[in-house]
C-alpha positions in Angstrom: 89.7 90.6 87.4 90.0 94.5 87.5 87.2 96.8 87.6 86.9 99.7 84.9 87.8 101.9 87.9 90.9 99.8 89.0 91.8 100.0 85.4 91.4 104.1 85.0 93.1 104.2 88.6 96.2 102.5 87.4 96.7 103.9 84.1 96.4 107.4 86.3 99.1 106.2 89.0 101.4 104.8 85.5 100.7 108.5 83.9 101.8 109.8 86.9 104.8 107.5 87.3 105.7 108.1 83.4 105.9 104.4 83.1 103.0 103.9 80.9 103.9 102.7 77.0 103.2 105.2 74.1 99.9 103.6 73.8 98.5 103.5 77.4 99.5 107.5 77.3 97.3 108.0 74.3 94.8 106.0 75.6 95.3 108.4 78.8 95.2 111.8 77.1 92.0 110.4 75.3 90.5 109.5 78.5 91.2 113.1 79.9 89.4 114.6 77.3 86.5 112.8 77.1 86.1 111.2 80.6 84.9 113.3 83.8 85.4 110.0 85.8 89.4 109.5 84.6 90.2 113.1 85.0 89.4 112.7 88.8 90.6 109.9 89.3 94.1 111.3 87.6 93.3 114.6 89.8 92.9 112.3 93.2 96.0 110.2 92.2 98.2 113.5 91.8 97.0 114.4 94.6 97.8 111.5 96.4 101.2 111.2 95.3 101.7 114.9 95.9 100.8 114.0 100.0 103.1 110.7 99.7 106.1 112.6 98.0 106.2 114.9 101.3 106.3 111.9 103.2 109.6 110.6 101.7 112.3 110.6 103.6 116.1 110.1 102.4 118.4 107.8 103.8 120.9 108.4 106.2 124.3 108.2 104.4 125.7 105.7 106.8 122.9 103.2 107.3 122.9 103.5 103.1 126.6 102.8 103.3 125.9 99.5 105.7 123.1 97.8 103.7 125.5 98.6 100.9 128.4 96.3 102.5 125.9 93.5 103.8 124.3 93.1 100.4 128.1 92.7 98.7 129.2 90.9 101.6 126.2 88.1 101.1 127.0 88.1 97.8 130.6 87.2 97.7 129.4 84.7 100.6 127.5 83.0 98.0 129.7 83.3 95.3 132.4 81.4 97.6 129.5 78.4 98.4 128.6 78.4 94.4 133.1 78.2 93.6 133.1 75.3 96.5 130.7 73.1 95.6 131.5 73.6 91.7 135.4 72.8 93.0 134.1 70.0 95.3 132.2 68.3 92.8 134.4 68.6 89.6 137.8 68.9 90.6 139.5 65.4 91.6 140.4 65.1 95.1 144.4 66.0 94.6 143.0 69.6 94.0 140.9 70.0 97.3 144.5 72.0 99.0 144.6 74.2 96.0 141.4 75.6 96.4 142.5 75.6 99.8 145.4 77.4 99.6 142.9 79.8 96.9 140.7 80.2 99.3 142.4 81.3 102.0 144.6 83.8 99.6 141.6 85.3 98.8 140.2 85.8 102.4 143.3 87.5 103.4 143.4 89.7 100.6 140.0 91.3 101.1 
């Protein structure tokens, strides 16, 4: 269960973010004008993400470029499993050097 300060904390850190709903945010700009304790809080939290903004550093392009190719590359991995085992399963037996011949088409091609 979240504490009332937990509570004011987040909705500071969603203000912050811009990812509260219209409702949180008027809850939020009625808590800065009539709560000492949230405008702190809000006050800590900007600072906070102020100190981790400076922290932040970008990616190199090629290591960017790399994770970029190993996430397609898993993907198309498992997109061949998921075609195989559809192909195994459905396809009578007379099919199996089609997807063969498919399969190995589309290997060279890439």
């Amino acid at each position: 269960m979240m504490t009332g300060t937990e509570y004011l904390a987040d909705l500071a850190l969603g203000y912050i973010q811009d990812t509260l709903s219209t409702e949180e945010k008027l809850i939020v700009h009625q808590l800065i004008m009539e709560s000492p304790e949230f405008l702190q809080i809000l006050k800590n939290e900007l600072e906070l993400h102020k100190q981790m903004k400076s922290l932040k550093q970008p990616i190199p392009m090629n290591l960017e470029r790399q994770v970029f190719i190993n996430i397609t590359t898993k993907q198309e991995q498992i997109g061949m499993k998921v075609l195989e085992v559809i192909f195994e399963r459905t396809l009578p037996a007379m099919m199996q050097p089609v997807f063969k011949l498919f399969q190995r088409s589309v290997l060279a091609h890439e």
